[in-house]
C-alpha positions in Angstrom: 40.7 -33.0 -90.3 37.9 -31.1 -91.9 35.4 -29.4 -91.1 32.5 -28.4 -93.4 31.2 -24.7 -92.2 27.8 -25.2 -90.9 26.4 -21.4 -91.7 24.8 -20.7 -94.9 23.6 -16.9 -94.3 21.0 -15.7 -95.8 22.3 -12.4 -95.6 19.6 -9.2 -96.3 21.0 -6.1 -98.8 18.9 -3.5 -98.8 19.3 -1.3 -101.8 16.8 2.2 -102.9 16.9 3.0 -106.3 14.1 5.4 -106.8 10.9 3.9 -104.8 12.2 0.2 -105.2 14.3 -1.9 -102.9 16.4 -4.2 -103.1 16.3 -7.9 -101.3 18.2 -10.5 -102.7 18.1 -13.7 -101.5 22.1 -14.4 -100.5 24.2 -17.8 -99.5 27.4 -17.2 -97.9 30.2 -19.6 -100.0 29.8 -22.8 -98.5 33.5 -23.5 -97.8 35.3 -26.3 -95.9 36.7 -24.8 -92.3 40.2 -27.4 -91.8 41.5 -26.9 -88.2 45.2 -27.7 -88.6 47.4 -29.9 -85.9 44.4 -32.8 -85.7 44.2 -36.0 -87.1 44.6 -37.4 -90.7 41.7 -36.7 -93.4 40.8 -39.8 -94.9 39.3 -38.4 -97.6 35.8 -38.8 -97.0 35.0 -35.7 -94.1 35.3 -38.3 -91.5 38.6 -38.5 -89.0 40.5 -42.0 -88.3 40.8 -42.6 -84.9 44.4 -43.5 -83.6 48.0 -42.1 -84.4 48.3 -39.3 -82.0 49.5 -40.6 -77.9 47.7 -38.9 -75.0 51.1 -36.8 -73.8 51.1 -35.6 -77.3 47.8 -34.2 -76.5 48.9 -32.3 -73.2 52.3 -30.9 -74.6 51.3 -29.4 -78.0 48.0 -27.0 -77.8 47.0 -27.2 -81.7 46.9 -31.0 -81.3 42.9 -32.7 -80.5 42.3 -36.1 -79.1 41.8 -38.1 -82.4 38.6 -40.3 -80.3 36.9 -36.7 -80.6 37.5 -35.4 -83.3 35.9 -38.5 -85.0 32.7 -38.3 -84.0 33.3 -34.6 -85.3 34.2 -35.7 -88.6 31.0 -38.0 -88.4 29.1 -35.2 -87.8 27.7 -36.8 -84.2 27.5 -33.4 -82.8 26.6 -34.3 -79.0 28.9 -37.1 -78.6 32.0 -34.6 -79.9 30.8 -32.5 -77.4 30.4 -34.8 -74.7 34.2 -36.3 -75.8 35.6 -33.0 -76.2 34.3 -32.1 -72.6 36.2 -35.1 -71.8 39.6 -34.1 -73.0 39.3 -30.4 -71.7 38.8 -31.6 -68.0 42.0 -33.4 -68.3 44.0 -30.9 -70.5 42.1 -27.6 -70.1 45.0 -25.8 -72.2 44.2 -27.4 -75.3 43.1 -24.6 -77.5 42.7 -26.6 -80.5 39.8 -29.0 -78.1 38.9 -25.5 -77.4 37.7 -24.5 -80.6 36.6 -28.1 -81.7 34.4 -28.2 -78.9 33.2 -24.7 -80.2 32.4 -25.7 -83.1 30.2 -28.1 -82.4 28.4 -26.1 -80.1 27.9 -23.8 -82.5 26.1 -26.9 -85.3 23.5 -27.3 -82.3 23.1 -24.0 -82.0 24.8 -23.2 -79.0 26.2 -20.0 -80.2 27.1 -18.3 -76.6 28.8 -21.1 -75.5 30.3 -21.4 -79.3 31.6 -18.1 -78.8 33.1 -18.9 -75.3 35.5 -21.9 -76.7 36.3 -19.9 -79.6 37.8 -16.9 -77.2 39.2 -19.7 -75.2 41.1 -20.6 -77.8 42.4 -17.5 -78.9 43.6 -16.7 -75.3 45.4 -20.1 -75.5 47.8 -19.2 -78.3 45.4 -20.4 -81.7 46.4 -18.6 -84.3 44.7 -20.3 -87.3 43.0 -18.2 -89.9 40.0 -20.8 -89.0 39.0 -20.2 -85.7 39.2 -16.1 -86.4 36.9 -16.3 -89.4 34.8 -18.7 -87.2 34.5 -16.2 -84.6 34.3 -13.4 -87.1 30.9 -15.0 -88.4 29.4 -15.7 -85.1 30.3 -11.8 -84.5 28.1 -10.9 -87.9 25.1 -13.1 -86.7 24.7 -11.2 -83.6 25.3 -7.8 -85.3 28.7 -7.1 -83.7 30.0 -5.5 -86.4 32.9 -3.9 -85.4 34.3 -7.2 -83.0 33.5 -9.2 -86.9 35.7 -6.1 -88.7 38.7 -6.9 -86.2 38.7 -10.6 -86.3 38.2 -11.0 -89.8 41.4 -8.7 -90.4 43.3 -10.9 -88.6 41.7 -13.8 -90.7 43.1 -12.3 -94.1 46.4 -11.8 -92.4 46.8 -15.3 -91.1 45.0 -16.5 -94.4 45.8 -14.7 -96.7 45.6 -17.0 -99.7 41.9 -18.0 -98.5 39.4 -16.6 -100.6 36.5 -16.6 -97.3 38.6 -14.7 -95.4 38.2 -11.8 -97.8 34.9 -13.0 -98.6 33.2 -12.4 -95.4 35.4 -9.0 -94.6 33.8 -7.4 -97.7 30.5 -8.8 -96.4 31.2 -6.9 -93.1 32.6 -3.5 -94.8 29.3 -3.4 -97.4 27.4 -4.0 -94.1 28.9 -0.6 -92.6 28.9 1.1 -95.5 32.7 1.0 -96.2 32.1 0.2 -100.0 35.4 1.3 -101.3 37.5 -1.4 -99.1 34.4 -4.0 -99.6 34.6 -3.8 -103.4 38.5 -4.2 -102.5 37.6 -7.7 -100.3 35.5 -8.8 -103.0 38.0 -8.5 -105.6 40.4 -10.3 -103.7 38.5 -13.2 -103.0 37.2 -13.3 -106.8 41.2 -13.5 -108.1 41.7 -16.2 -105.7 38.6 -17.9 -106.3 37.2 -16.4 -109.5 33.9 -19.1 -110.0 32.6 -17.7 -106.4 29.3 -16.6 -107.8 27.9 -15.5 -104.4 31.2 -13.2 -104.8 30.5 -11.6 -107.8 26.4 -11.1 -106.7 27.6 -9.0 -103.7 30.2 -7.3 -105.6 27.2 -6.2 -108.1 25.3 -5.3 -104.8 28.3 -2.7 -103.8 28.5 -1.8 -107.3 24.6 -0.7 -107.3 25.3 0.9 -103.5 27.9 3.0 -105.1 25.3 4.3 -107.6 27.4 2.2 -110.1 24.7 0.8 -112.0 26.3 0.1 -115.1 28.6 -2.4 -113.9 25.9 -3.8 -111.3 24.0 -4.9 -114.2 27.1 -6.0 -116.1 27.8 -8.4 -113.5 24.2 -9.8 -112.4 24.1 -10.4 -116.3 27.4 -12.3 -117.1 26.5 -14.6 -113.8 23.2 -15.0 -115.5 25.0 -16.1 -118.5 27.1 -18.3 -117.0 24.8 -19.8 -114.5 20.8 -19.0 -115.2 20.0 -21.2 -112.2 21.1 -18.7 -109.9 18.1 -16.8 -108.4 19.7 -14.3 -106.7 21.4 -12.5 -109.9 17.9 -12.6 -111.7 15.9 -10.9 -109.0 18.8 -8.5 -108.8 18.3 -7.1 -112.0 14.6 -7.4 -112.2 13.9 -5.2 -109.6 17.2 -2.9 -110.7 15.0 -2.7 -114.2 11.9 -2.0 -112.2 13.5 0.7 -110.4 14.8 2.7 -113.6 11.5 2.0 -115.3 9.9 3.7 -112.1 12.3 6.4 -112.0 11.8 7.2 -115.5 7.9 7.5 -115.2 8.8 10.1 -112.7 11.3 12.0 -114.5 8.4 12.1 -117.4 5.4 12.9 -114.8 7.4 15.3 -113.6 8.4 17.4 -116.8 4.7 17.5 -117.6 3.7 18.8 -114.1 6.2 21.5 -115.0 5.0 22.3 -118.3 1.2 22.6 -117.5 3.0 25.0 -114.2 4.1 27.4 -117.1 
């Protein structure tokens, strides 16, 4: 089964240089989230029903009721609810219906409950990569930075081969100011995914945070030349040129204050 991730962040960076700030306008990787131990993927983002017996569905905890699932693949977010409901009252140990279920709460905006089902199935033994960086992400939206630093860890370790995972735990150390281990995030995510542009925007972002400006602007500009659709990169800079421009006007004002001082 797969699930597409239903957040796109819009994530704020605030960076001073000089009297300028920073604000660029930034997408979190739009990535597909695939719970394992559900049913088949037909290729198309929708699930097929069948294939999986009802005491398969009681013994094994990382297996979902395929009847669910399917209106979750179809992207019928209150009948998966209502079905997943459904399963739960029978099997209530089903961590994989657990996090299904959360979810979809979470696509109808539901996030407390979201959270809720996700914890539920952590507790029940759920040890995907998935459902961490899913509750990782409903940690950042709510500003719990330090609950979003711990699952997130745990999201690299389970997945460690998944470019998000590192993704979104740069996003969190940049966000505290860790910018050594979030440059070390970004990079990780960029050699297993090296096209990510949103990537290499926030790694320019850390780069400029560091006082790195030289290799901000290096990377704002080859994304520019490789992609001159992309907004965020091209405000970047602008207001990065703006800044120096505004800093060196002060430097000047300020050496001719001094002289007429003398």
């Amino acid at each position: 089964m797969v699930l597409s991730s239903y957040r796109a962040f819009r994530l704020l960076f605030v960076l001073l240089i000089c009297s300028a700030t920073l604000w660029p306008t930034f997408a979190r990787a739009s990535s597909s989230i695939a719970p394992g131990g559900s049913a088949a993927d037909t290729g198309s983002g929708s699930i097929a029903p069948g294939g999986i017996q009802p005491e398969t569905i009681q013994s094994d905890p990382q297996v979902c009721d395929p009847q669910a699932d399917y209106y979750l693949g179809m992207e019928n977010y209150p009948e998966a609810i209502r079905r997943h409901l459904l399963v739960l009252h029978e099997h209530p140990d089903n961590a994989l219906a657990h996090y299904h279920l959360g979810f979809a709460y979470g696509v109808t905006g539901q996030h407390g409950r979201e959270l809720r089902e996700y914890r539920r199935a952590v507790d029940l033994g759920l040890d995907d990569w998935q459902v961490f960086l899913n509750l990782g992400l409903v940690y950042l939206e709510d500003g719990q930075l330090e609950g979003a630093t711990e699952v997130l860890r745990l999201a690299t370790l389970l997945g460690p081969y998944q470019p998000e995972t590192h993704f979104n735990l740069g996003l969190i150390y940049e966000r505290r100011g860790m910018f050594t281990d979030a440059e070390q995030e970004m990079l990780l995510s960029l050699r297993l995914n090296p096209h990510e542009v949103d990537a290499r925007n926030t790694l320019g972002l850390i780069y400029a945070k560091e006082g790195r400006y030289t290799l901000a602007r290096e990377e704002w500009s080859d994304l520019l030349s490789a992609d001159p659709a992309y907004t965020p990169a091209r405000d970047n800079l602008t207001i990065l040129e703006r800044a120096e421009r505004a800093g060196a006007k002060n430097a000047s004002d300020g050496a001719a204050d001094s002289s007429r001082g003398r």
